[in-house]
matplotlib code that plots the C-alpha trace (Angstrom):
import matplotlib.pyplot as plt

x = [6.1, 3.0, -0.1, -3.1, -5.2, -6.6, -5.5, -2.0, -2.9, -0.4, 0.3, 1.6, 5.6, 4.8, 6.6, 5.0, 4.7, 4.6, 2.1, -1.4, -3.6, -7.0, -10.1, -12.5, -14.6, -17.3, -16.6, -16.6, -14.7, -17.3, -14.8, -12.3, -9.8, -8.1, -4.7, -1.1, 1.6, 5.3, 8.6, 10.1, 6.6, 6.7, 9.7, 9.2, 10.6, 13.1, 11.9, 11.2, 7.5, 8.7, 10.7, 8.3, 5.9, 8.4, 9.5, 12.9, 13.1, 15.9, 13.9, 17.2, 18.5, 15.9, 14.8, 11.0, 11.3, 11.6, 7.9, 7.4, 9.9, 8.7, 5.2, 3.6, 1.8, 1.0, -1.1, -3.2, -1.2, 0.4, 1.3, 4.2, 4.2, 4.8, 2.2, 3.8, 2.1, 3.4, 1.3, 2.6, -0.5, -2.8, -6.6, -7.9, -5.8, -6.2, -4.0, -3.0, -3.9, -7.3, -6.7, -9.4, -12.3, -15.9, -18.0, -21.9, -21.5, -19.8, -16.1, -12.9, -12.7, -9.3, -11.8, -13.7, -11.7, -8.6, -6.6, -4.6, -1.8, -1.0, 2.6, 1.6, 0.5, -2.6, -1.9, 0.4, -1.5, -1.6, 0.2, -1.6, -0.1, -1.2, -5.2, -4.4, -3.3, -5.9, -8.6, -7.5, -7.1, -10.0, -11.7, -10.3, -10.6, -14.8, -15.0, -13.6, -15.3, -19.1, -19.8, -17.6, -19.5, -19.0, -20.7, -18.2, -14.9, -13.8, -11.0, -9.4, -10.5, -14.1, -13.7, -11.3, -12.5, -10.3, -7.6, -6.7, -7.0, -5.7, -5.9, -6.5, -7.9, -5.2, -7.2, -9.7, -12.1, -14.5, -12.8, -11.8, -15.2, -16.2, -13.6, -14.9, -18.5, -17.3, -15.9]
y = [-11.8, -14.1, -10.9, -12.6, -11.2, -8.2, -6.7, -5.1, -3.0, -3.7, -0.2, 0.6, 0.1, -2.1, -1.1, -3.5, -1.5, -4.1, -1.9, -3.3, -6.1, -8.0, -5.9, -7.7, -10.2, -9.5, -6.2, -4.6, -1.7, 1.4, 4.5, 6.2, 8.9, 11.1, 12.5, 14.6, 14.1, 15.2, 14.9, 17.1, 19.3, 20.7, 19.1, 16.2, 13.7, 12.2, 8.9, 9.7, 8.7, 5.2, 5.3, 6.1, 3.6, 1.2, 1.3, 2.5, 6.1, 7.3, 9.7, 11.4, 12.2, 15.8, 18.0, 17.3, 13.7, 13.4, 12.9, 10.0, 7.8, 4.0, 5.3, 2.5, 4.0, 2.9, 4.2, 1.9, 3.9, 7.5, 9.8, 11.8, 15.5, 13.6, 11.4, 8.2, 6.1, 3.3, 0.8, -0.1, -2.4, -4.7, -3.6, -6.3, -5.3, -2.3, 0.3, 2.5, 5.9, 6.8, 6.8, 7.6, 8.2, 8.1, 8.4, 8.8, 7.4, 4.3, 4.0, 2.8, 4.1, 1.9, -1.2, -0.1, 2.7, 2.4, 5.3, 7.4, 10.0, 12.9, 14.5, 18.0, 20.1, 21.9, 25.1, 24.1, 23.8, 19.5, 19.3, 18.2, 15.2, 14.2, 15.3, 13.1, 9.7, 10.4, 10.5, 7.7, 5.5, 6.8, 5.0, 1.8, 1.5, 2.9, -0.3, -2.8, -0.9, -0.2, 0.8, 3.7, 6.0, 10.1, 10.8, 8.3, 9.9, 12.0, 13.8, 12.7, 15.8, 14.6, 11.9, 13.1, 17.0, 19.1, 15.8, 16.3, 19.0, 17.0, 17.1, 20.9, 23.6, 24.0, 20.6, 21.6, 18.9, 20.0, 19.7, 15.8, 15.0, 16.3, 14.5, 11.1, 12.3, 13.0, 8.9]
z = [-18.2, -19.1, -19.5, -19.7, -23.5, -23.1, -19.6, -20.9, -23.9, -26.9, -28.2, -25.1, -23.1, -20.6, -17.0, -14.7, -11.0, -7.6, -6.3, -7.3, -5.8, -6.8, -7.7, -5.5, -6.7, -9.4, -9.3, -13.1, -13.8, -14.4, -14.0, -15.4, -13.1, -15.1, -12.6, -13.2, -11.8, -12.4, -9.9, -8.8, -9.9, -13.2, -14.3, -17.3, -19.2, -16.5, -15.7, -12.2, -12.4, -13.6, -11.0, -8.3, -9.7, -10.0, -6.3, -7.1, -7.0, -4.8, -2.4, -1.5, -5.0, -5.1, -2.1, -3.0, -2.8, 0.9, 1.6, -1.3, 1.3, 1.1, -0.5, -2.3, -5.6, -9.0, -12.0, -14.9, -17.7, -18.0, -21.0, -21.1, -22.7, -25.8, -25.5, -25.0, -22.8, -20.2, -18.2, -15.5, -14.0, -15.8, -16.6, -14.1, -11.6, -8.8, -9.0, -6.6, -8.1, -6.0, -2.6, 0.1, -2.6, -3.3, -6.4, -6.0, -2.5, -3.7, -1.6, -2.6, -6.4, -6.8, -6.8, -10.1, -11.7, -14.6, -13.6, -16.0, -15.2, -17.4, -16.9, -15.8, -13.6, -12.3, -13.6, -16.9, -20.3, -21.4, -24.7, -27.9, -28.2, -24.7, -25.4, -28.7, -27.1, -23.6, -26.6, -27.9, -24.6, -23.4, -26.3, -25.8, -22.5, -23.0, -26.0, -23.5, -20.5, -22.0, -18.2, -18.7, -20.0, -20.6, -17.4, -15.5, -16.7, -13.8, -12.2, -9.1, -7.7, -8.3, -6.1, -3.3, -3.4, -0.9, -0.8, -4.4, -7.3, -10.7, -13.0, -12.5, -14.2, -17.4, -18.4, -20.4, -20.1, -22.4, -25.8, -24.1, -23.8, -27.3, -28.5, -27.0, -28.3, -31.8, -31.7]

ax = plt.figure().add_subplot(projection="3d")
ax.plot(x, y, z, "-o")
ax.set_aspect("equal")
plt.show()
């Protein structure tokens, strides 16, 4: 696949989803979304996210797949509980991670944002290794980004409150952002 410099990071497996389109013209990228996800829900390290992102997840093959039928959803990057990380859409590129969203009244967070899924759960502590490579992404994508700042690293609970939760309270934002700080 021809990736034009800079837009697929190289330390990452690259897992390129169908599901992105155009960030509209002139529009910089100014937020980051930090999201979990897992399938079936607290169950890792099966490929199924791949495969979801992919478009080729067979819906029928687990009981709580039957509502993800012919959904269309992607993710910049996501880090397994190891703290591997995939991208499966390039930087200049919307993803599909935000949904219906708003961030200090602006609409449409997929236009600006990089989103990044953890493999978790609200309520299930983020391994080390995770917190380690979200650090480390997180710094990359803030020295290629310089509009992402501390203050525009959010959840996607910030910015679809009552629609979505992630990435819950078991992430513990705080030692994150000191992290980021400390760099």
């Amino acid at each position: 696949m021809n990736r034009p410099p800079g837009h697929w990071l190289d330390d990452t497996r690259h897992s390129p989803s169908p599901n992105f389109n155009p960030r509209p013209q002139g529009v910089a990228v100014s937020l980051l979304v930090i999201h979990n996800i897992s399938l079936p829900k607290g169950h890792y390290g099966n490929g199924f996210v791949e495969q979801l992102f992919g478009n080729c997840l067979d819906c029928s093959s687990h009981v709580d797949f039957a509502n993800l039928t012919d959904l269309r959803v992607s993710s910049h990057l996501f880090i397994d509980r190891l703290g591997s990380s995939v991208q499966f859409v390039g930087l200049d590129h919307r993803a599909w991670h935000a949904g219906q969203s708003s961030f200090l009244g602006r609409e449409n967070c997929n236009d600006f944002s990089i989103g990044i899924e953890l493999e978790g759960i609200d309520d299930g502590a983020y391994s080390e290794q995770q917190y380690h490579s979200l650090v480390q992404l997180s710094r990359q994508l803030m020295t290629r980004y310089p509009q992402i700042s501390l203050d525009r690293i959010v959840g996607h609970s910030d910015i679809a409150p009552g629609r979505k939760s992630d990435p819950g309270p078991a992430f513990d934002w705080g030692r994150y952002l000191a992290a980021l700080a400390a760099s």
